[in-house]
N, C-alpha and C positions, 0 to 999 in steps of 0.2 A: 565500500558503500553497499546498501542492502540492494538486490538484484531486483524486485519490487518496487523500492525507490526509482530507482534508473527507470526503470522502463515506463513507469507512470511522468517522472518528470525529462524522458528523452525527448528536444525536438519542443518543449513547451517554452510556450513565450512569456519571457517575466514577468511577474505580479499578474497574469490572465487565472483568475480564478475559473471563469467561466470555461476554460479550456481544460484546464486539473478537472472538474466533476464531469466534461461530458467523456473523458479520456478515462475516468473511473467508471463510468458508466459502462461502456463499452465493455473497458476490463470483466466487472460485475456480468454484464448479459453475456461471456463470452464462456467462464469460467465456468468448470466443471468437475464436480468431486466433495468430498467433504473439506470445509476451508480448515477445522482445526487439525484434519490429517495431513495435509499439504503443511502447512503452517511448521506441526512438528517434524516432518520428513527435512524442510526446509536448515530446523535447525540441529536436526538431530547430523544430516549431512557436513554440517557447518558452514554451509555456503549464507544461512544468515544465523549468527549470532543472538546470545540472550538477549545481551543489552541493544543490539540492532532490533529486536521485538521485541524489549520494554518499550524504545523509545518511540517506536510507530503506532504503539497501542497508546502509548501519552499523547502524539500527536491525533491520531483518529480521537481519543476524548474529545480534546480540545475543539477541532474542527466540527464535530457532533454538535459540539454547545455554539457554535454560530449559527448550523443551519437548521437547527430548532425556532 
């Protein structure tokens, strides 16, 4: 499983949306660096996969077009 996955949904309580964006939040104000160098170190390492960052960036779409 993607190691960004996990740590965003460790410890969250089912279907609590409101707990997934303030725990993104966090992540967001915490983080520091460039995200598409991390991102490719990420998978250049193999610790996450192509298809584990297609599917996340399918997912972030999606989720984009709700909180619009």
């Amino acid at each position: 499983m993607n190691p960004l996955y996990q740590a965003m949904m460790q410890n969250l309580p089912t279907n609590n949306v409101m707990s997934l964006l303030q725990r993104f939040n966090q992540f967001r104000n915490s983080f520091r660096g460039n995200p598409q160098e991390q991102v490719q170190a990420l998978i250049n390492s193999g610790r996450v996969s192509q298809a584990d960052y297609n599917r996340a960036v399918q997912m972030a779409q999606q989720m984009q077009g709700m909180l619009k």
